[in-house]
C-alpha positions as semicolon CSV with decimal commas, in nm:
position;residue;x (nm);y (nm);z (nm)
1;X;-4,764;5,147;-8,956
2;X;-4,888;5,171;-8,562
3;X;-4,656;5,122;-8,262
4;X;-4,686;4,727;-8,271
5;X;-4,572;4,700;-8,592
6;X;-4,308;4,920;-8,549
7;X;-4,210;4,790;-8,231
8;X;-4,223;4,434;-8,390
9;X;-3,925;4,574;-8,707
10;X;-3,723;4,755;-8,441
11;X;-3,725;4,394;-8,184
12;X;-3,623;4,211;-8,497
13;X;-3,343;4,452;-8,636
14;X;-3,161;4,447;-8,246
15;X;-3,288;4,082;-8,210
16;X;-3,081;3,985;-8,492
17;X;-2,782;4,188;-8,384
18;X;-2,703;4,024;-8,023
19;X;-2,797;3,680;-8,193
20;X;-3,163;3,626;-8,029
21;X;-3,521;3,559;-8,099
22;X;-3,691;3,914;-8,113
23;X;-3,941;3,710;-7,878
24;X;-3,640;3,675;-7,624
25;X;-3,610;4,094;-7,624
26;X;-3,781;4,290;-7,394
27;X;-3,888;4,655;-7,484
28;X;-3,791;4,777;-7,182
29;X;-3,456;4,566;-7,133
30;X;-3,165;4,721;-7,126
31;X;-2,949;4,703;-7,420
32;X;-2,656;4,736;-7,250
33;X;-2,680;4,584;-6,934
34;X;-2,937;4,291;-7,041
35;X;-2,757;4,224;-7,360
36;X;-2,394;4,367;-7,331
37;X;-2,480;4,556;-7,666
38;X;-2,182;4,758;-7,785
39;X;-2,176;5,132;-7,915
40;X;-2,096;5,013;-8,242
41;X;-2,393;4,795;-8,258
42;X;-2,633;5,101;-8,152
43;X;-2,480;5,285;-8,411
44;X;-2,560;4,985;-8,661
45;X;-2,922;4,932;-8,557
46;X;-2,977;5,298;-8,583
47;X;-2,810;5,291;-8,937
48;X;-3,069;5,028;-9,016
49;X;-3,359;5,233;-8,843
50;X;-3,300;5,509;-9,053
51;X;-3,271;5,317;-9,424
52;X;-3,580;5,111;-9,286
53;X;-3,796;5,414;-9,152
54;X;-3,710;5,670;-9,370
55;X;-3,555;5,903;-9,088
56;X;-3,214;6,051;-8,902
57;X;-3,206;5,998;-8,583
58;X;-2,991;6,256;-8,352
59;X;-2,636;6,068;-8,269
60;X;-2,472;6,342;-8,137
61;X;-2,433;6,419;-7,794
62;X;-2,746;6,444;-7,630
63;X;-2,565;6,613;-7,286
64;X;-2,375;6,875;-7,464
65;X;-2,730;6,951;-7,672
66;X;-2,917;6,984;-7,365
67;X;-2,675;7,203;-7,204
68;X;-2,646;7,424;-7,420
69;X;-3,075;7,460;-7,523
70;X;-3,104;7,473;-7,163
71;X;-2,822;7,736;-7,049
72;X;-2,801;7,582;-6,745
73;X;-2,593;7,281;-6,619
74;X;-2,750;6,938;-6,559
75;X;-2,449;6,727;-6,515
76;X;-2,215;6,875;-6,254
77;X;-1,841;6,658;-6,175
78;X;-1,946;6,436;-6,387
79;X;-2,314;6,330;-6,230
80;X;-2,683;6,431;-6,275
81;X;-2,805;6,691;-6,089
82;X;-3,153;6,744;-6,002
83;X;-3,262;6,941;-6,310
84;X;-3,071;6,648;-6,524
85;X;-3,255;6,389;-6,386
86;X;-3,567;6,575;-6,404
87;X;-3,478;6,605;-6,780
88;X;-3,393;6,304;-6,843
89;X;-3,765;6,116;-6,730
90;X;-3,935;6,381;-6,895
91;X;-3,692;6,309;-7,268
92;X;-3,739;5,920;-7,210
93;X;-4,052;5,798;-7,034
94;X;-3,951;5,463;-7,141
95;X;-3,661;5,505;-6,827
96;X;-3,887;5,683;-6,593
97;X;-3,890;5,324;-6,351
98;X;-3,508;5,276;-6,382
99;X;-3,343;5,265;-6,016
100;X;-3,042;5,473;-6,221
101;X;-3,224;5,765;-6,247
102;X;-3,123;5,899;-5,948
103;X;-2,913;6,290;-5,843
104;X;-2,576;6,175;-5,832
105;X;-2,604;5,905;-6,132
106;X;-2,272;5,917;-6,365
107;X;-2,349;6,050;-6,647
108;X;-2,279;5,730;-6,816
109;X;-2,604;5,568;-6,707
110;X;-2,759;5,705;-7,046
111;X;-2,664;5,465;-7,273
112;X;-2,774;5,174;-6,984
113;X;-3,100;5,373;-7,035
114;X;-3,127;5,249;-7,415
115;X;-3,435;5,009;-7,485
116;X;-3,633;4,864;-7,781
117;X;-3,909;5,153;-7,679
118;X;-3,633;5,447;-7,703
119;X;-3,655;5,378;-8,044
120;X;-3,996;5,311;-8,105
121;X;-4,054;5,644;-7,922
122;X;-3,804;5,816;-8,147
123;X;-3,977;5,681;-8,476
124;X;-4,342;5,764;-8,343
125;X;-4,224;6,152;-8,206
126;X;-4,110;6,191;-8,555
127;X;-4,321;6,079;-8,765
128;X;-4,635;6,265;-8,520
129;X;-4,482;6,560;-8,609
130;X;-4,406;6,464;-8,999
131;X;-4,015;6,511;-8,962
132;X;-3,754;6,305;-9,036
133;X;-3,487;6,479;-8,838
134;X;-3,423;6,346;-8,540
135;X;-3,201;6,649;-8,480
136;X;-3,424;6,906;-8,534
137;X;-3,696;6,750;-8,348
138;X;-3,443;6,744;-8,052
139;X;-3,402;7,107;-8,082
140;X;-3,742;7,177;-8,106
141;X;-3,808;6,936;-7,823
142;X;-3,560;7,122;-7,578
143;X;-3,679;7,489;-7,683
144;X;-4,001;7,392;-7,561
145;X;-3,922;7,209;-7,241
146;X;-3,664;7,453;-7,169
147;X;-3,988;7,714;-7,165
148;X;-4,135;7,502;-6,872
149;X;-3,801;7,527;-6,617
């Protein structure tokens, strides 16, 4: 399966969540803002992502993750800082554009940062590497970047 067709099942599993045509859904829309998606509807998509794809995507808390892999703080009071927003282009390219990615963003902003192509981009990293944990390919994926600070 290449990144169209996978693109094309991922449009059509959120399409038919908010209640649209998957032609309606941009990839790089913003669930929550464009679409006033709800958590528990991420967490449903991402149920049917898995079954669908064959793989566990990380649900946990991608701040507390990074803090920790990274031993040093990227959120201070509660907003980016300029290693967090550094981070967080370089984690999801798909955002790179987004006027929110900015020092002094609330840390909230990630889940406004959630697209169709965050999830294509999670299937594709994962399945590049043959893994199917989304978790361990996190961990992996910090180790690494946390060799380049």
């Amino acid at each position: 399966m290449d990144a169209q067709e996978v693109t094309e099942k991922i449009r059509a599993m959120i399409a038919t969540t908010i209640g649209i045509k998957p032609a309606e859904l941009g990839t790089r829309d913003s669930l929550v803002e464009k679409y006033s998606i709800e958590s528990l509807d991420i967490l449903d998509i991402s149920f049917r992502v898995n079954k669908e794809f064959g793989v566990k995507l990380f649900r946990g808390d991608f701040l507390q993750k990074a803090n920790a892999a990274l031993g040093k703080p990227i959120v201070e009071d509660g907003k980016f800082n300029e290693l967090g927003i550094k981070l967080l282009k370089d984690r999801l390219p798909e955002a790179r554009e987004s006027e929110a990615l900015k020092v002094g963003a609330p840390k909230n902003i990630l889940a406004r940062l959630y697209c169709v192509d965050s999830w294509v981009r999670q299937i594709l990293e994962l399945r590049e590497v043959n893994q199917t944990s989304g978790e361990a390919f996190l961990d992996d994926w910090l180790a690494k970047y946390k060799q380049t600070l």
